[in-house]
MISEPA-748323 format. One line per 3 residues: number of its first residue (from 0); their letters; for each residue x, y, z of C-alpha. Coordinates in Angstrom, 2 decimals, padded with zeros to 5 digits. Example, Ala and Ser with C-alpha at 12.3 -4.5 7.8 and 13.67 -1.06 7.14 Angstrom:
# MISEPA-748323
0) as) 012.30:-004.50:007.80  013.67:-001.06:007.14 .
END
This chain:
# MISEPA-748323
0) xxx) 024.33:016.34:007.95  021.16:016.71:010.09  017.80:018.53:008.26 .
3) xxx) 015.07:020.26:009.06  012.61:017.66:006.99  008.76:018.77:006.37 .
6) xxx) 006.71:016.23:005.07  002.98:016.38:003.87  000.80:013.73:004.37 .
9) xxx) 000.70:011.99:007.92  -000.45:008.19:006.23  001.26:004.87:006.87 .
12) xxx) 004.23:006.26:004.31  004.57:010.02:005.76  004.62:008.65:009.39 .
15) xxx) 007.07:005.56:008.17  009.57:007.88:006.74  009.22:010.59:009.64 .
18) xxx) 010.12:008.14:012.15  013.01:006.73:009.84  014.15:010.45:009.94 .
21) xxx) 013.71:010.89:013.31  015.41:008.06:014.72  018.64:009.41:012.54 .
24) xxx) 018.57:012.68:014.27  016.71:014.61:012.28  014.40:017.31:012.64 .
27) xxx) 010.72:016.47:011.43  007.57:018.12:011.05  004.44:016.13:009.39 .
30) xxx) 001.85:018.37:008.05  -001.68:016.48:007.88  -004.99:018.53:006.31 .
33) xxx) -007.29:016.32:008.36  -008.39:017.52:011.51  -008.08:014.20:013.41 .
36) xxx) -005.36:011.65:013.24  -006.11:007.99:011.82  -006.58:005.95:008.35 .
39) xxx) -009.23:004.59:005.97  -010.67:001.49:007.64  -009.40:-001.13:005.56 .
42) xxx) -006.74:-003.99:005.57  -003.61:-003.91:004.00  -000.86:-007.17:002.69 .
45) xxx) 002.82:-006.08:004.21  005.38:-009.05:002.94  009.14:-009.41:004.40 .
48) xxx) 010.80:-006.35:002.06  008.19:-004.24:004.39  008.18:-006.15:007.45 .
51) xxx) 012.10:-005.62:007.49  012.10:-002.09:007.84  009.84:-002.72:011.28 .
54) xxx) 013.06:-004.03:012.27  015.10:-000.89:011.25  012.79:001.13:013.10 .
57) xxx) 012.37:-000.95:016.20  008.49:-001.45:015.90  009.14:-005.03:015.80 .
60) xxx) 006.37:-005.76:018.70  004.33:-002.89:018.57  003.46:-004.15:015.12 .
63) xxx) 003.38:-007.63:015.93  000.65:-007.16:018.57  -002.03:-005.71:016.05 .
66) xxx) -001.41:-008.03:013.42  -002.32:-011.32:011.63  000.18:-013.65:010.51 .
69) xxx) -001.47:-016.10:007.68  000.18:-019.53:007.19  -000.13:-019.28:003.80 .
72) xxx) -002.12:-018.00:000.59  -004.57:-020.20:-001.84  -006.49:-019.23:-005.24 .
75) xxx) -009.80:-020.18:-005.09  -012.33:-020.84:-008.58  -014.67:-018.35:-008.52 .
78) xxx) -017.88:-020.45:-009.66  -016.83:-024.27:-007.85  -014.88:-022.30:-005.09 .
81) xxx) -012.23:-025.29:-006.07  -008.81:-024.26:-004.36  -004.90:-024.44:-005.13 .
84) xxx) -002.11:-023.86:-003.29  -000.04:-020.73:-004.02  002.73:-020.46:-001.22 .
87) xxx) 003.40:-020.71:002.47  003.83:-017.65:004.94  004.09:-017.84:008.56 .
90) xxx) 007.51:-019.49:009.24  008.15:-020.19:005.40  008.76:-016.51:005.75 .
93) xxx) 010.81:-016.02:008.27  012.39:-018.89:007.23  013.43:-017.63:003.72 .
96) xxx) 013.09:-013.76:003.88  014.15:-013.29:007.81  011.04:-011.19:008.57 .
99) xxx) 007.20:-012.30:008.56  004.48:-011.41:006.39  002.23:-009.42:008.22 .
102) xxx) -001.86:-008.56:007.65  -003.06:-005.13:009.18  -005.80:-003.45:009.42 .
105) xxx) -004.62:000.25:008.17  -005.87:001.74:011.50  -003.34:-000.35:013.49 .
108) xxx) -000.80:-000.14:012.15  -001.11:003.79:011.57  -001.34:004.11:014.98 .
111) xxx) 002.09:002.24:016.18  003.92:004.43:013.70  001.83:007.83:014.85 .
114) xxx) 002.66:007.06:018.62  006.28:006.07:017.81  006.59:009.25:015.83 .
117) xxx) 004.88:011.36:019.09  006.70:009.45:021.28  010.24:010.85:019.71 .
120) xxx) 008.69:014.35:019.08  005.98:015.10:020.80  004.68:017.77:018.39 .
123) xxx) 006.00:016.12:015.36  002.16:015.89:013.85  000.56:018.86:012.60 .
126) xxx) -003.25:018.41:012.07  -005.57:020.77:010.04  -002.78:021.77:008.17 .
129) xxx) -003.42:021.69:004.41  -000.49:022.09:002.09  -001.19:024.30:-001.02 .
132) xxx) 002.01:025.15:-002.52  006.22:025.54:-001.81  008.81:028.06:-002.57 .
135) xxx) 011.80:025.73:-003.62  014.86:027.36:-003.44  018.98:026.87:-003.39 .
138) xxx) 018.76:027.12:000.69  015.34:025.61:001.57  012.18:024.85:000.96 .
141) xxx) 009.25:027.46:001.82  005.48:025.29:002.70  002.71:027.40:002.02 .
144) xxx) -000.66:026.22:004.10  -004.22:027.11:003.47  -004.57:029.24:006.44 .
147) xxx) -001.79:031.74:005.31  000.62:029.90:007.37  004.43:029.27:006.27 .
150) xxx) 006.69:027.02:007.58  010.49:026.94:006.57  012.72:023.34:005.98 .
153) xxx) 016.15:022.37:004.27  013.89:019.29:002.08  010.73:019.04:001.77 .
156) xxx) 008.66:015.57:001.19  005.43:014.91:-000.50  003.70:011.60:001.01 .
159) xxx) 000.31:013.40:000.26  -001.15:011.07:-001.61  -002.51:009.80:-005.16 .
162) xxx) -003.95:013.19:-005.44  -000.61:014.71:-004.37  -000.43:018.70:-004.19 .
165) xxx) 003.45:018.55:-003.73  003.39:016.44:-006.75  001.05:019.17:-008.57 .
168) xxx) 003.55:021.94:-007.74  006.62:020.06:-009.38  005.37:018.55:-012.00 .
171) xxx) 001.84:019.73:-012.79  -001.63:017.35:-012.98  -001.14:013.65:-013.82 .
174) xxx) -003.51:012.15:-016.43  -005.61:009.06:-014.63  -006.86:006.65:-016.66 .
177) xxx) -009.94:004.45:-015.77  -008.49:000.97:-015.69  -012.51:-000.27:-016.30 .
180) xxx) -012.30:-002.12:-012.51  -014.64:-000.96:-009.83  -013.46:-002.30:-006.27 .
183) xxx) -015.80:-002.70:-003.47  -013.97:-002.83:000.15  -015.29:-003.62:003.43 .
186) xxx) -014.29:-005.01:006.94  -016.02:-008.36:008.62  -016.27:-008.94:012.19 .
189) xxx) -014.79:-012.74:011.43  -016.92:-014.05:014.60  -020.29:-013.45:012.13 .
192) xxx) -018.31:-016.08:009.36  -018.84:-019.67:009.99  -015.14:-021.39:010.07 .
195) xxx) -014.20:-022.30:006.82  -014.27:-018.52:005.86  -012.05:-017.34:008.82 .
198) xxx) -009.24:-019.48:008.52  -005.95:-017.51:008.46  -005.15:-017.63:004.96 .
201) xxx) -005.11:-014.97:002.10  -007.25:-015.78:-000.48  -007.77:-014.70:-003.95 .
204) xxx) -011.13:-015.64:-005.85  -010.42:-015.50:-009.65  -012.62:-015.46:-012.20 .
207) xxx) -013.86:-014.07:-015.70  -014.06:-010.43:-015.31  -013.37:-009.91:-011.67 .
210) xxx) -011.81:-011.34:-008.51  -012.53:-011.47:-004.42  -009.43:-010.76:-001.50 .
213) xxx) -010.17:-011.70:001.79  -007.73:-012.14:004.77  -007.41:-011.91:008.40 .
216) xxx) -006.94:-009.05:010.24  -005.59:-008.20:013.64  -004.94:-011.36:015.43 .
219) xxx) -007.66:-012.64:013.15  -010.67:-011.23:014.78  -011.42:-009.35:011.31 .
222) xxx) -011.49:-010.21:007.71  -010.69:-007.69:005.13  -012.77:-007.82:002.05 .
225) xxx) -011.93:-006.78:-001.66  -013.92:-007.24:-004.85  -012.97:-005.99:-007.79 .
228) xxx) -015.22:-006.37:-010.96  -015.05:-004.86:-014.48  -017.40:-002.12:-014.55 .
231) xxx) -017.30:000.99:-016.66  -020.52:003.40:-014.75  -018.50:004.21:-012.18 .
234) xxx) -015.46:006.35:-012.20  -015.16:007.89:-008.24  -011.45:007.64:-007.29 .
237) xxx) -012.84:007.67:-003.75  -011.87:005.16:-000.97  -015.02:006.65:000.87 .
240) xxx) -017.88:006.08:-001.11  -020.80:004.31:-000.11  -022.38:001.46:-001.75 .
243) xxx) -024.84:-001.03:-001.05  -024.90:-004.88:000.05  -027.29:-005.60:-002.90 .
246) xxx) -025.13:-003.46:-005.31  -022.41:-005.58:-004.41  -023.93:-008.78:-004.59 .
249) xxx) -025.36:-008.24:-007.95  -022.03:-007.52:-009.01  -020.89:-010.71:-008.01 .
252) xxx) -023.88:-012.60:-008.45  -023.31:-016.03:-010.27  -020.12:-016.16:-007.71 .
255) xxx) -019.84:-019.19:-005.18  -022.06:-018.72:-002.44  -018.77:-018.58:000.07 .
258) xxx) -018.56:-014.70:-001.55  -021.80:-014.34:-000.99  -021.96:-014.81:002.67 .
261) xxx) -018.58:-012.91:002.69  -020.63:-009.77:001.07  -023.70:-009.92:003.18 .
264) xxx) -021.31:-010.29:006.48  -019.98:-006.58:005.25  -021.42:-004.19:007.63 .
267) xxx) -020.44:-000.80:004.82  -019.06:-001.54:001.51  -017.58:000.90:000.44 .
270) xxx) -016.69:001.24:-003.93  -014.25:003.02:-005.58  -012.60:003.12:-009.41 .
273) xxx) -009.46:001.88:-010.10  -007.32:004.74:-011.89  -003.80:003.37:-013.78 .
276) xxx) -001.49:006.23:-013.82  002.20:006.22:-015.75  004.80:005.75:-013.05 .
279) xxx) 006.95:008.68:-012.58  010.66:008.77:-013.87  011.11:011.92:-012.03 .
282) xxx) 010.26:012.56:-008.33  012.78:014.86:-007.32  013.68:018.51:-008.04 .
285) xxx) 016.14:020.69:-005.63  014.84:020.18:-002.18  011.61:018.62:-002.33 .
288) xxx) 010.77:015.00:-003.52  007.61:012.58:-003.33  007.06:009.35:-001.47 .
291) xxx) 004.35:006.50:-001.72  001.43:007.08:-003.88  002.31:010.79:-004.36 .
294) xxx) 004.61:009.66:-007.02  003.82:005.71:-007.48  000.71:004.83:-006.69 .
297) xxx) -000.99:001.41:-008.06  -003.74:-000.77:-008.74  -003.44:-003.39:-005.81 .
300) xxx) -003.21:-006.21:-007.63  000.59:-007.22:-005.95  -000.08:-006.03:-002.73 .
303) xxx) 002.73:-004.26:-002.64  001.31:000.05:-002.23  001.92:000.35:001.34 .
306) xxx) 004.94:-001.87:001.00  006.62:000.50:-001.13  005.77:003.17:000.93 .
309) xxx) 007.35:001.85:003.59  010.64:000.91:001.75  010.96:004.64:000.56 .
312) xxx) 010.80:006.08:003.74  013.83:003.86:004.60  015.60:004.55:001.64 .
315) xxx) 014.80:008.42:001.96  016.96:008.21:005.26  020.04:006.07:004.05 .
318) xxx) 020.97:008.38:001.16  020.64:011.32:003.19  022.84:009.36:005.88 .
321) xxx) 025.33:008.01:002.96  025.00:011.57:001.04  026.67:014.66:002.15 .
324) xxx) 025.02:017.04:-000.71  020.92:017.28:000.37  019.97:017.21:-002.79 .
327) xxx) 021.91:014.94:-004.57  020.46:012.82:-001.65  017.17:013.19:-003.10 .
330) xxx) 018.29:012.33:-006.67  019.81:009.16:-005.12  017.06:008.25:-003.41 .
333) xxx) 014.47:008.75:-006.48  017.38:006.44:-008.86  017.73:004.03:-006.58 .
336) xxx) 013.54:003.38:-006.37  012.44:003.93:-009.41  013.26:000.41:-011.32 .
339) xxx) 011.65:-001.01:-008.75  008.87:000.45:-008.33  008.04:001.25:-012.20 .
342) xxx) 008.47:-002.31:-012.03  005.81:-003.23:-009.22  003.17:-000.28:-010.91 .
345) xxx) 003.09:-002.19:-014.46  003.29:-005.89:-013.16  000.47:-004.80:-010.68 .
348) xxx) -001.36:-003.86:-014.14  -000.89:-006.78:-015.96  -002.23:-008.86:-012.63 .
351) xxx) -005.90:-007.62:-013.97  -005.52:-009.66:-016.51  -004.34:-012.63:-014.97 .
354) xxx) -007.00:-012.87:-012.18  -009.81:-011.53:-014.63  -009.09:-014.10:-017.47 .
357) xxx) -011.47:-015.63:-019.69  -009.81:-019.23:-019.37  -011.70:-019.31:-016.43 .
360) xxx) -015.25:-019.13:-017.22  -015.36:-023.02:-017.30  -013.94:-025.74:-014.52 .
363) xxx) -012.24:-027.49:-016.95  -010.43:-024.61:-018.63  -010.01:-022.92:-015.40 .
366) xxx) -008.00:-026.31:-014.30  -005.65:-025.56:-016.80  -005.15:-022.20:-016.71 .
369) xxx) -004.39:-021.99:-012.77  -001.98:-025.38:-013.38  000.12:-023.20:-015.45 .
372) xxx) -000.21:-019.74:-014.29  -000.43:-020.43:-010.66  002.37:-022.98:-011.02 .
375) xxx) 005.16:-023.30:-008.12  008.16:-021.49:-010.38  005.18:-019.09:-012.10 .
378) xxx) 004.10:-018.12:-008.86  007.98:-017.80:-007.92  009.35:-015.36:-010.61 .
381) xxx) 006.12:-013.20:-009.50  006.83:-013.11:-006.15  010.18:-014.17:-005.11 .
384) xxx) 012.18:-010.79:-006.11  009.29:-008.49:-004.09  009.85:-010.39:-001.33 .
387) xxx) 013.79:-010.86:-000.90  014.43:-006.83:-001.22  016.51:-005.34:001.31 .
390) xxx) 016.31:-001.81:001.37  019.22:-001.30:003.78  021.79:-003.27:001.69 .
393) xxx) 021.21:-003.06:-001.90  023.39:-000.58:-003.81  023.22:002.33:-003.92 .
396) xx) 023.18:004.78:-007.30  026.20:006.95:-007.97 .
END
């Protein structure tokens, strides 16, 4: 049966599941607070279980043409900048998975799924609108906005966020905990890197109470930046607060000098806390449920958040298509994600201390330590089951 679907929140997960929704026939609106249209400027990791469901929604090209396709990932020592192999992408991908692994830079990327959205229904985004509570009842779902507007839908969807107010209104205010890491973000124009730095690989700096991300971004004219360091005087859950070059090189400052020049080629760095939050068990009640971060959200330590964004959005639409009952749709959906990603939220967690380890401190116990964490089958059983997920084939919950 066709809906009339609200969600709240138009991010990469929101827009993912409203075109997922509308390509099935049904009826969307996407309620966004923010007056203009568009995403945080930073980069984001999207491996084959994602990349797939560009294929179920025919953005195969669109999303090709903004992004970078890395032949591979590496660890790197944080003091000798001494490297190791982790895995191949590119074709290894394809080759294994059936669908690349993609690098975007979140503004991209938001807009091929906001113009695929528009170009379906034209008036399918709703800016300015800022959700502050529902009416959930046997027939619908009543959206209350913070100009006194209502609007009326058979389900409604919360994709609002890690500060979710859909979230708020079913199950009341979560309990953050400061995980102790302070992450600094910023985007590079890759032309002012010399070449070593801009080769298209994902790499992960490790080292004794902190680690360094960098990648390429769209068709490798960028390079996202992430640092995260163990810090415990800052505790902003912002993705939009300032910091400063020098902060951020102090932070990092007996770090290879390859960091370094990464850091000082940051035009804004940006800082924010890392909150750990207890996945939920529950995300649905009658006709409203969450998505994304609104009822998952993780440190990014598998690169997997906007991943399993994506994959909800997809799933969302199959159990309503395979479900004839609305909202035992929604109680499908929510079983059939949660393992997983309960799974992805606590293995994300115990990635901090993995990258962060004190084995590392010295070259010769760092050799070691990456031998036998970083090994082939190590790196295997960490990976291999995030990446061969198929959220249009795997079964389904009574």
């Amino acid at each position: 049966m066709k809906q009339q679907i609200l969600i709240a929140g138009a991010g990469i997960g929101g827009l993912a599941a409203a075109l997922a929704l509308l390509r099935d026939g049904h009826d969307v609106t996407v309620l966004e607070q923010a007056a203009r249209l568009g995403e945080v400027g930073a980069g984001l990791q999207l491996s084959a279980n994602a990349t797939r469901v560009f294929t179920l929604l025919g953005i195969d090209d669109a999303v090709h043409a903004v992004a970078s396709v890395p032949v591979g990932k590496q660890v790197r020592l944080w003091s000798t900048g001494q490297s190791w192999k982790l895995f191949d992408l590119g074709q290894q991908s394809v080759a294994e998975y059936g669908h690349p692994y993609y690098t975007l830079y979140r503004p991209d990327l938001h807009a091929v799924l906001a113009n695929a959205v528009r170009a379906l229904k034209a008036d399918a985004i709703v800016l300015g609108a800022r959700c502050t509570g529902f009416i959930n009842d046997e027939d619908g779902v009543t959206l209350e906005l913070e100009d006194g507007r209502t609007l009326r839908g058979s389900l409604l969807v919360g994709a609002d966020g890690v500060h979710s107010r859909i979230r708020q209104g079913l199950f009341g205010q979560d309990s953050p905990v400061f995980s102790g890491c302070l992450a600094w973000r910023g985007v590079i124009q890759a032309a002012r890197l010399p070449e070593h730095l801009r080769t298209p690989v994902g790499t992960n700096w490790i080292g004794p109470g902190g680690h360094v991300i960098h990648y390429p971004l769209r068709h490798n004219e960028l390079v996202n930046f992430v640092g995260v360091v163990e810090r415990s005087d800052w505790t902003v859950e912002s993705w939009t607060a300032a910091g400063t070059t020098e902060e951020c090189l102090r932070d990092f400052a007996n770090w290879n000098e390859d960091v370094h020049t990464l850091i000082r080629a940051i035009e804004m760095p940006f800082k924010w806390a890392l909150m750990g939050r207890e996945p939920l068990q529950q995300w649905s009640s009658g006709r409203v449920t969450l998505l994304g971060d609104a009822c998952h959200p993780t440190l990014p330590f598998l690169a997997q958040g906007a991943g399993m964004a994506i994959e909800d959005g997809a799933m969302l639409v199959r159990c309503l298509r395979e479900t004839q009952d609305p909202v035992h749709a929604l109680r499908r959906y929510q079983d059939a994600r949660v393992e997983r990603t309960t799974r992805i939220v606590r293995g994300s967690a115990a990635n901090t201390e993995r990258f962060h380890n004190a084995a590392l401190a010295s070259a010769a116990g760092a050799v070691e330590y990456v031998d036998r964490e970083w090994s082939e089958a190590r790196v295997r059983e960490r990976y291999h089951w995030l990446f061969e997920y198929q959220v249009d084939r795997v079964a389904l919950p009574a």
